[in-house]
N, C-alpha and C positions, 0 to 999 in steps of 0.2 A: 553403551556405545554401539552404532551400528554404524555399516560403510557403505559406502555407496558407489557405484565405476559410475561416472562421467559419460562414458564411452557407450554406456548400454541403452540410456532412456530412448535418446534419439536417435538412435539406429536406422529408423523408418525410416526418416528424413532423409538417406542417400534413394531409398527406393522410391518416394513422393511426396511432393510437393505438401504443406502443411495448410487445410481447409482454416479460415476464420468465418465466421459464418454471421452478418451484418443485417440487421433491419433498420428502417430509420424510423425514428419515434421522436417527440415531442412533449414537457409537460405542458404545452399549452394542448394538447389532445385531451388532456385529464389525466389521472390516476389510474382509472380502473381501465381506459383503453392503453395506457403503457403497459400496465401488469397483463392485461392478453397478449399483449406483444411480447413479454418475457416469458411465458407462455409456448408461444411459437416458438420462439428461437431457441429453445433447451430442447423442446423436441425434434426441432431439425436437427441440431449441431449434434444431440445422440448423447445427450449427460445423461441418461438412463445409463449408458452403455456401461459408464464409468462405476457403476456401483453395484456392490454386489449384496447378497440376502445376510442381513444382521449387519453391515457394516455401520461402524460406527464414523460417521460421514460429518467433516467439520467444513463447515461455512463460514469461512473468514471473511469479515466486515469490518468498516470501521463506522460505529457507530454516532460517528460525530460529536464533538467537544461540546461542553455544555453553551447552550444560546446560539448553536450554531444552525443553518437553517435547509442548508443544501446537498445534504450525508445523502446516501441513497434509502429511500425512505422505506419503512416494514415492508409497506405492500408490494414493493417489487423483489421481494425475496421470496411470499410464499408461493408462489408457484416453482421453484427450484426445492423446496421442502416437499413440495406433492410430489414432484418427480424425484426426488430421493425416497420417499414412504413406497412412492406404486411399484418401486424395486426392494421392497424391505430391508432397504436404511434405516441407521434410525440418524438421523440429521439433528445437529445443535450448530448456534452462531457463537462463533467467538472471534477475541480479537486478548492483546497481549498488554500489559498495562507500558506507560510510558513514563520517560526519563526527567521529567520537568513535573513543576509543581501542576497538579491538576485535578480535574474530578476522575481523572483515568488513570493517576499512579499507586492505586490502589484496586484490590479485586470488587472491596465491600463497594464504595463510590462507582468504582466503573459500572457494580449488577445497577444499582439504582439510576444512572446515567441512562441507561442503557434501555433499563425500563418504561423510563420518562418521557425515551424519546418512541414509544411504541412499539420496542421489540423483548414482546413479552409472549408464551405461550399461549394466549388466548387472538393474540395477531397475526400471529404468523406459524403454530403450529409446532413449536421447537422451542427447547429455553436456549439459553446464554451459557456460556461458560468461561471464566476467562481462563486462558491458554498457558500460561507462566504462575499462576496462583494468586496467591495474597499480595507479595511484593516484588517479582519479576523475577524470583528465583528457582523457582520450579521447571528444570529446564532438563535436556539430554544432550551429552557431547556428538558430534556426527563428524565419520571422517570424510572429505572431498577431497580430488584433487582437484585445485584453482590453482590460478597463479599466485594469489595471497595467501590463502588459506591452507591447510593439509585439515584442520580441525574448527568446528565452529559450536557454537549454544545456542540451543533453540527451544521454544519454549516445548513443553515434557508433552501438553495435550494434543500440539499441532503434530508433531513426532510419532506419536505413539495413535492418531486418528489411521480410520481403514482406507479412507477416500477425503478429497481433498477438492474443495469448488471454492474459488477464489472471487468474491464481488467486490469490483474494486470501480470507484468514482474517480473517474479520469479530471485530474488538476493540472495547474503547475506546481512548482515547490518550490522554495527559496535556496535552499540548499541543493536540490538532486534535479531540478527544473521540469522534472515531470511526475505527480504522484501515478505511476500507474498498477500495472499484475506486478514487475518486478519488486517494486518498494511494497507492496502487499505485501508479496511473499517474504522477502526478506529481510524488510526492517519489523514489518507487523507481525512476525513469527518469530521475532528474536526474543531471546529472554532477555531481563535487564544486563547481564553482565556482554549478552550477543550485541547489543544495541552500542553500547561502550564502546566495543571493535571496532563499531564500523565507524563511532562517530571519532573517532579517537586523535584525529589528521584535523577535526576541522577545528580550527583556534579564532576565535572571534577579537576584535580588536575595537579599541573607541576612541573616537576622532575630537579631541578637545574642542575643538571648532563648532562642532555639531554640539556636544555634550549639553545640555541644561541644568545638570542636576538634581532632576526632577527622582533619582533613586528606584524608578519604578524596577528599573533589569535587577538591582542588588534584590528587593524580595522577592522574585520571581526564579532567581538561580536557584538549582537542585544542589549546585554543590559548594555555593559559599564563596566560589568563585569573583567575586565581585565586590569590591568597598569602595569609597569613596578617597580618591587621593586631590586633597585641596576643593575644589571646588567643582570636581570632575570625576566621572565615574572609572575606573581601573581593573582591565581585567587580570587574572594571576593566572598564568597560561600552565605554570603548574597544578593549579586543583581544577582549572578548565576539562569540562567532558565533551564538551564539542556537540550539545545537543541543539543548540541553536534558539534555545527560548529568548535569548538578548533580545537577540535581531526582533523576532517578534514580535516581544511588545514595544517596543522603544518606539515611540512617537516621532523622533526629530530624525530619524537618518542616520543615526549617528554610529552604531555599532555594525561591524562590515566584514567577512569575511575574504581571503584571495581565494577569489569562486575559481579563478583558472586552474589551483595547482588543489584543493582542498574537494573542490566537488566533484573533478575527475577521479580519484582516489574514493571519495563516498561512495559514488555510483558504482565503480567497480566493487569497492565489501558489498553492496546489499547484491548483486547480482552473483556472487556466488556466494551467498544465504541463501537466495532465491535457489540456488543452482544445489545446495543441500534438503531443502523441501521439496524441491520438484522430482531429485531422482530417489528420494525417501519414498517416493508414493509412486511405482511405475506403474502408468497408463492406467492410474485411479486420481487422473488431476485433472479438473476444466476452471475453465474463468469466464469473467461476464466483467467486460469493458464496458462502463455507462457513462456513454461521451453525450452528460446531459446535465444541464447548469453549470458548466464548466469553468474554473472560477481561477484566480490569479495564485492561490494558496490553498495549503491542503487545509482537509476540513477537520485539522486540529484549533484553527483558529476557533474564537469564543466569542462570535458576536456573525450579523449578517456579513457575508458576501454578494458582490454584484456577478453574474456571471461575463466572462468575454467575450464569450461568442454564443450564437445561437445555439438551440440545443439540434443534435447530430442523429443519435441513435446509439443501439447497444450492438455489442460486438462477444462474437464466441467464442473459444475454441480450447485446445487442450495445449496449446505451447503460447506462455507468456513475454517471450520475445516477437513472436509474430503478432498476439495480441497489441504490446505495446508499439511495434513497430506500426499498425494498422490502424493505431489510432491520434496516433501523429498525422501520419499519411490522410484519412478520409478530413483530421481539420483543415490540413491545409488545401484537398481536394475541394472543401465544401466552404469555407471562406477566403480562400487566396491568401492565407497568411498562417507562417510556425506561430507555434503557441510558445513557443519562445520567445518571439517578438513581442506577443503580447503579454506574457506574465515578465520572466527575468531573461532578457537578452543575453547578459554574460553569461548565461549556464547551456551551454551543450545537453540536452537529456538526452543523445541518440551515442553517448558516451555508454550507459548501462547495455541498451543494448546491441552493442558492436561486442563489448566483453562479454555480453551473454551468450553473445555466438563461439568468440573465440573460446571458448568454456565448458562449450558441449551442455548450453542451457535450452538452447533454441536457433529457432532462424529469422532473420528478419525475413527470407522471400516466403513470400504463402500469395494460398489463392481465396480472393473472395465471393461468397457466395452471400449475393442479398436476394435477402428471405423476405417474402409478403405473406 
């Protein structure tokens, strides 16, 4: 166990203003003119700074679900692996296995997932590691003060990393309404029993009306959760973990959470997770917001997504509340419309970070600096 003051990481923050530091990019540019532009903006924003000689430097990603087509791709990682090596880091990508059936609830499926999708040593310069182990139990207790929390679990690799760069594909979410740095940090560093916590409040429920009986959500629960009552699917809110795979895949509409009272409560667990990784690692954390293919769901989904909006550009900086706050902020700057509106209405995401402030995670005020 280690502890962590709240009170300490962001101390700056009463003396100045927090830099995010913004280019705008396009994948209709291409590939290899985005990766220059990722490029740029590590070296403006100063992730050299963050890393020191022999550190063992973890780059959390989410390597996207299998068939999935709009993960952020190898190539715009490895130049974040050069600029960890030209400071003698030694940088690897990881990401934490997940609570529902998939090619990512295990360590073996997640390496070869992972590989599949081109983030292999020979692409990017770094292996893979996943962060919780074999089956999400590999974890360290950390104490906080939150307002939920005093103690939380997290996975043992992200804990125990010297430096900490968070790449995270800016979404909505069905449940948290925004995937951004905060749900990075905090749900995708949790171990399986961290994850549990957080999902713990959210109780999915099914609408006879909608139901078909098509049985697809009963194979797909992780916990058994789900049988059939008459001609109707039922969920047992006692062995329910609150992970959300119903919803998912369910075809007709029919399985629905009360997003009002259930995702306000989510949002706050992962942001103090996030608030146990971020002051575990003081002033050895950055992130890269890539507000690009921006799509209605995170890219746990297992099949194409259409994006919503145009693509925007990537974002930098070393506090995930102003991250996330900045990248709400340039959608609605740069199309006229919350990305709420256009993914799930009913959900608040500016819920994570208002508690991430009140938390001693971050700030939503910061100042932006757009980089050419």
């Amino acid at each position: 166990m280690f502890f962590v003051n709240n009170a300490g990481y962001h101390q700056f923050r009463k003396i100045g203003m927090s830099k995010v530091y913004f280019i705008p990019a396009s994948e209709d540019e291409g590939r290899e003119r985005v990766t220059a532009k990722v490029r740029t903006l590590v070296e403006k924003a100063g992730l050299e700074s963050r890393i020191g000689p022999k550190d063992l430097v973890a780059l959390k990603i989410h390597f996207g679900e299998k068939g999935n087509t709009t993960h952020i791709p190898p190539e715009y990682v490895r130049p974040v692996v050069e600029a960890v090596k030209r400071k003698g880091g030694k940088p690897f990508l990881t990401d934490s296995n997940v609570l529902y059936r998939s090619e990512r609830d295990n360590a073996v499926d997640h390496l070869v997932l992972a590989a599949s999708h081109g983030f292999t040593v020979e692409n990017i310069g770094a292996p893979v590691l996943i962060a919780d182990g074999l089956l999400g139990s590999a974890e360290k207790e950390v104490e906080i003060r939150g307002q939920l929390f005093q103690k939380i679990s997290v996975s043992a690799t992200a804990a125990e990393a010297g430096a900490v760069v968070v790449l995270t594909h800016v979404t909505g979410h069905m449940n948290s309404g925004l995937g951004g740095a905060i749900k990075n940090l905090g749900m995708g560093f949790a171990s399986r029993k961290g994850k549990l916590q957080q999902h713990s409040t959210m109780k999915p429920s099914v609408s006879p009306k909608r139901c078909t009986g098509c049985q697809v959500c009963i194979r797909w629960c992780p916990a058994d959760a789900i049988a059939m009552a008459g001609p109707v699917a039922l969920i047992d809110g006692n062995k329910c973990i609150g992970c959300g795979e119903c919803i998912t895949v369910c075809r007709f509409d029919a399985v629905k959470h009360d997003w009002r009272a259930s995702s306000m409560d989510l949002q706050k667990r992962m942001a103090e997770y996030a608030l146990g990784m971020v002051s575990g690692h003081d002033g050895k954390i950055m992130g890269l917001n890539f507000v690009l293919s921006v799509t209605k769901d995170c890219d746990c989904l297992n099949g194409t997504q259409t994006p919503v909006i145009p693509d925007i550009g990537i974002l930098c900086g070393e506090d995930p509340v102003a991250l996330d706050a900045a990248s709400l902020n340039v959608i609605e700057a740069k199309t006229g419309k919350k990305l709420m509106d256009l993914s799930y209405p009913e959900i608040d995401p500016w819920i994570q970070i208002r508690h991430g402030e009140a938390i001693g995670l971050g700030s939503s005020t910061y100042s932006l600096v757009e980089v050419s």
